[in-house]
C-alpha positions as CSV (number, residue, x, y, z in Angstrom):
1,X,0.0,0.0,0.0
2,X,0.7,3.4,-1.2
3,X,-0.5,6.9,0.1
4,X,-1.2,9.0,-2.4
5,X,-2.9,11.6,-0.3
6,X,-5.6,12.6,2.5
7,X,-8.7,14.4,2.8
8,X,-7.6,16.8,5.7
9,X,-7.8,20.3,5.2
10,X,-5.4,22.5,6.3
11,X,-5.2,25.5,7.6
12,X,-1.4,26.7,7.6
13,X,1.3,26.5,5.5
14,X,3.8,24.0,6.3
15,X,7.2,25.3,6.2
16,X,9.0,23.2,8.2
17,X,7.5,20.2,6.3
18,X,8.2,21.5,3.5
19,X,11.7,22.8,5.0
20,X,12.3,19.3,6.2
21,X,11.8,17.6,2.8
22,X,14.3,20.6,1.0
23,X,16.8,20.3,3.4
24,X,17.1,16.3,3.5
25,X,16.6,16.3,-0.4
26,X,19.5,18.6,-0.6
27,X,21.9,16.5,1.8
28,X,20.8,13.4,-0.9
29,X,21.9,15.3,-3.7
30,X,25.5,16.0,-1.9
31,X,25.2,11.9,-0.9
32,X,25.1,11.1,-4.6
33,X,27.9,12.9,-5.6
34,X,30.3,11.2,-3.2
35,X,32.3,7.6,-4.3
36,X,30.9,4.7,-2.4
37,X,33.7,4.9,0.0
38,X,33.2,8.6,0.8
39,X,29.7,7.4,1.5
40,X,30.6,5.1,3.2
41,X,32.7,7.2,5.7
42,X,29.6,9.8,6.1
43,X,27.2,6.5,6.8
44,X,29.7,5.3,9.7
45,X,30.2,8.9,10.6
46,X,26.6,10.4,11.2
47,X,24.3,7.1,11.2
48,X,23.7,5.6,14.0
49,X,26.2,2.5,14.9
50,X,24.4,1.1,18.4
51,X,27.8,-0.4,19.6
52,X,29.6,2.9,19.3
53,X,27.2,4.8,21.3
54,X,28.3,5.4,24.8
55,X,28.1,8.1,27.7
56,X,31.7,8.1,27.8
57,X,31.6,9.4,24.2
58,X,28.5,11.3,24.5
59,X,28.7,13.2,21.1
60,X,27.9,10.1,19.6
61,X,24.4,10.0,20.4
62,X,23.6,13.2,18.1
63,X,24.0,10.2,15.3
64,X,20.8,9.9,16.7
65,X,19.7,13.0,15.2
66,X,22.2,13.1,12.4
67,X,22.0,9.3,11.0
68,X,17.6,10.9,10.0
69,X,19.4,13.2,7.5
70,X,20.9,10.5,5.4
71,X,19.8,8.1,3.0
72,X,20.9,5.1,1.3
73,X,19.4,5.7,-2.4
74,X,17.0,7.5,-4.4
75,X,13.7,5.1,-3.9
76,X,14.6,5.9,-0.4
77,X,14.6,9.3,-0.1
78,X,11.8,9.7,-2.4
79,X,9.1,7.4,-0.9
80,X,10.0,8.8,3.0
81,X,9.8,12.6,1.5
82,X,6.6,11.8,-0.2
83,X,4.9,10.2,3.2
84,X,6.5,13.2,4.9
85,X,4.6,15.6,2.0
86,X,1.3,13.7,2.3
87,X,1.0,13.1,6.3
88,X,3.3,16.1,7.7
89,X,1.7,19.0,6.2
90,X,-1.5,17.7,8.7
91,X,0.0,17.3,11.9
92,X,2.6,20.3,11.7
93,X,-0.9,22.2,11.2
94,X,-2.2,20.7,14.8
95,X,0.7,21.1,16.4
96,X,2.2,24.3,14.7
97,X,5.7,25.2,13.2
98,X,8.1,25.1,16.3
99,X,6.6,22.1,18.3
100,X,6.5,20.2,15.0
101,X,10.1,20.8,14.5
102,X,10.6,19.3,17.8
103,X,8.0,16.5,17.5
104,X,10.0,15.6,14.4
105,X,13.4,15.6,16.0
106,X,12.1,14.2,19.3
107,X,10.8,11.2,17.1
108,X,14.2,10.2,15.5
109,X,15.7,9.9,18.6
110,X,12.9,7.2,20.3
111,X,13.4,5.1,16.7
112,X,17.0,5.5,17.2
113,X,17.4,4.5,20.6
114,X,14.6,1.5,20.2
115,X,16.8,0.3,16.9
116,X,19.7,0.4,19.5
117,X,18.4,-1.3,22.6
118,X,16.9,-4.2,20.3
119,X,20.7,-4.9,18.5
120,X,22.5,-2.5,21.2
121,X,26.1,-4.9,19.4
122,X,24.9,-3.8,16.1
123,X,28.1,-2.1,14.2
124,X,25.8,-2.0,11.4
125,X,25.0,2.0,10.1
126,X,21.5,2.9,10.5
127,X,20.5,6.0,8.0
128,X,17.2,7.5,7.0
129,X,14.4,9.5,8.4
130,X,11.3,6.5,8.4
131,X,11.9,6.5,12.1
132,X,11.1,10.3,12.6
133,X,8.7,9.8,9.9
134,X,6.9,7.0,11.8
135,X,6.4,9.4,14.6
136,X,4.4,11.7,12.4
137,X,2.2,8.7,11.4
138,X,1.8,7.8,14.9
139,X,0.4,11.2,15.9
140,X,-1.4,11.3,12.5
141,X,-3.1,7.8,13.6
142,X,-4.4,10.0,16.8
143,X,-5.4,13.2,15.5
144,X,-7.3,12.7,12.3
145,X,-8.5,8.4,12.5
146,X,-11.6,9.7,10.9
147,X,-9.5,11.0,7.9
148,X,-9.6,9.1,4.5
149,X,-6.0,8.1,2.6
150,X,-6.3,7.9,-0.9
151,X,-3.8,4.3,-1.5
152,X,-2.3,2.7,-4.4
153,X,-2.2,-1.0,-4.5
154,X,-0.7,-3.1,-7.1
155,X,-2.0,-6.5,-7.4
156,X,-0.1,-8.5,-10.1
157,X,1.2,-5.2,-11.6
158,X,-2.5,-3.9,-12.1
159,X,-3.0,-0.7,-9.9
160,X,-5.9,-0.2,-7.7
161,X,-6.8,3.4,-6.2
162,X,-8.7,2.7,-3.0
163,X,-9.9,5.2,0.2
164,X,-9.2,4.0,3.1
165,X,-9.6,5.0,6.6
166,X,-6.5,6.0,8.1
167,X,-7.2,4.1,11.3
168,X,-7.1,1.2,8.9
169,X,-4.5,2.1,6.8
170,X,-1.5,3.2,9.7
171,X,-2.8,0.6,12.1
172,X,-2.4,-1.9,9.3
173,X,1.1,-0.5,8.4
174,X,1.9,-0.5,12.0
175,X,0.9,-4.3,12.3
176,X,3.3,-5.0,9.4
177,X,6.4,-3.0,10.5
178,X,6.0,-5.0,13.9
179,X,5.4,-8.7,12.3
180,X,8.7,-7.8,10.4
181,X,10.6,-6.8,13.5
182,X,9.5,-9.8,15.6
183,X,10.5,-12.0,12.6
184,X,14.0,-10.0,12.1
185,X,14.5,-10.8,15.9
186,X,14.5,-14.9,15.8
187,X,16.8,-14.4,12.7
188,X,19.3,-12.6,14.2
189,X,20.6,-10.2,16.4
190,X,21.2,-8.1,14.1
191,X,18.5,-6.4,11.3
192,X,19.6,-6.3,7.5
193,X,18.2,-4.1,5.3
194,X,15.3,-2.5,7.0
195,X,15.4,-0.9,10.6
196,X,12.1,-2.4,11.7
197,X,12.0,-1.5,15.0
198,X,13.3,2.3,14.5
199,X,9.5,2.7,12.6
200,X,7.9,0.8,15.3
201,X,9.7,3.0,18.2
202,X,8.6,6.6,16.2
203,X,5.5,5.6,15.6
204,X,4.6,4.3,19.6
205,X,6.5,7.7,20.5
206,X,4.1,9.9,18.2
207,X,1.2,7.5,19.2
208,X,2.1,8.3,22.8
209,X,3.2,11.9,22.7
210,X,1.0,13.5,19.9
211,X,-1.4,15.5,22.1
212,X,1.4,16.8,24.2
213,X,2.9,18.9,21.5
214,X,-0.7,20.3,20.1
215,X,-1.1,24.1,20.5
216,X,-2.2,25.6,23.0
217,X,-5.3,27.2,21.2
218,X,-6.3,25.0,18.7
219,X,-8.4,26.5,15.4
220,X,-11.2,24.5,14.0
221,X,-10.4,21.8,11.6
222,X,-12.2,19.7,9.5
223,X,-12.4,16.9,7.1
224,X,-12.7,17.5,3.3
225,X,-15.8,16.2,1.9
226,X,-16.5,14.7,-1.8
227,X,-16.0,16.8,-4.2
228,X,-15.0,19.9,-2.0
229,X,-11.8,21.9,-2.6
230,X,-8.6,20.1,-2.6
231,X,-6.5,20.7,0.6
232,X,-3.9,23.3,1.2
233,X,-0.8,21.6,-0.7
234,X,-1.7,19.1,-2.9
């Protein structure tokens, strides 16, 4: 499953979304123009490495931070910028500019450390920003469950465009990131590929913590209805 996009309507406009998605596209862009061992060197430098991190070294732990900036290709930057576009705009409106920059922030860290204390050995780089991501999904999954996401599925190659509720849709997602991480954790000790449990730890922390970081005086919101005016950004 897909998203394509949701029926919330906005009522702001989302700069640090928007400033998020510029600023990690932009650190790609450098990414690609590095050899694979320069990369290589950045991804052991700024990802997150569980076994190097340690409060005798306690600069290592803004790879907690850092490792959300970088990415391991262009599919990957691309579909996590995208979710960010569709799901980010929504919740940066609740919550407004500056305690959505924190949310955000706040999130890669509890999917860092939660990749960490599940393969706390790992020497393995863990890069990309699904784990601060997963926390806007989490929150999204709280404030709007009533909202509808417009979803591509491919069966056999043949598309199929679909509204679903977003209850159904994250809840679903979240069910899937946390079969995979259960499953990665009788293979191994360590994860390959996919940091399962960073998504599963960002999207428990926004799940958890969404409310906490709403304004103060929320405006009235609403739900777009069919055929009403596309929202803000799409």
């Amino acid at each position: 499953m897909f998203p394509l996009r949701d029926n919330v309507r906005t009522r702001s406009i989302p700069l640090i979304t928007w400033g998020l998605i510029a600023l990690n596209t932009l650190i790609f862009v450098y990414e690609a123009s590095l050899s694979s061992r320069s990369f290589n060197q950045l991804a052991f430098t700024y990802g997150l490495v569980p076994a190097r991190l340690s409060l005798a070294h306690w600069p290592s732990y803004a790879t907690l931070i850092t490792s959300a900036f970088l990415h391991g290709g262009w599919f990957h930057v691309i579909t996590n910028m995208w979710v960010l576009f569709v799901f980010g705009d929504d919740v940066e409106d609740r919550m407004g500019h500056g305690r959505f920059l924190l949310f955000y922030l706040l999130s890669a860290v509890a999917a860092g450390v939660m990749q960490a204390a599940l393969a706390p050995a790992s020497n393995v780089p863990t890069i990309g920003a699904s784990g601060a991501i997963a926390g806007v999904l989490g929150a999204f999954f709280v404030l709007f469950p009533g909202a509808r996401v417009e979803t591509l599925i491919l069966l056999v190659f043949i598309p199929f465009f679909l509204e679903i509720p977003a209850f159904v849709f994250l809840g679903l997602w979240f069910l899937s990131q946390l079969s995979s991480g259960l499953l990665g954790l009788g293979a191994s000790g360590d994860f390959s590929g996919i940091a399962w449990w960073a998504h599963i730890g960002g999207f428990l922390f926004g799940f958890l913590m969404a409310r906490a970081f709403l304004r103060r005086q929320p405006h009235a919101y609403d739900v777009l209805i069919p055929g009403g005016n596309p929202p803000l950004g799409f």
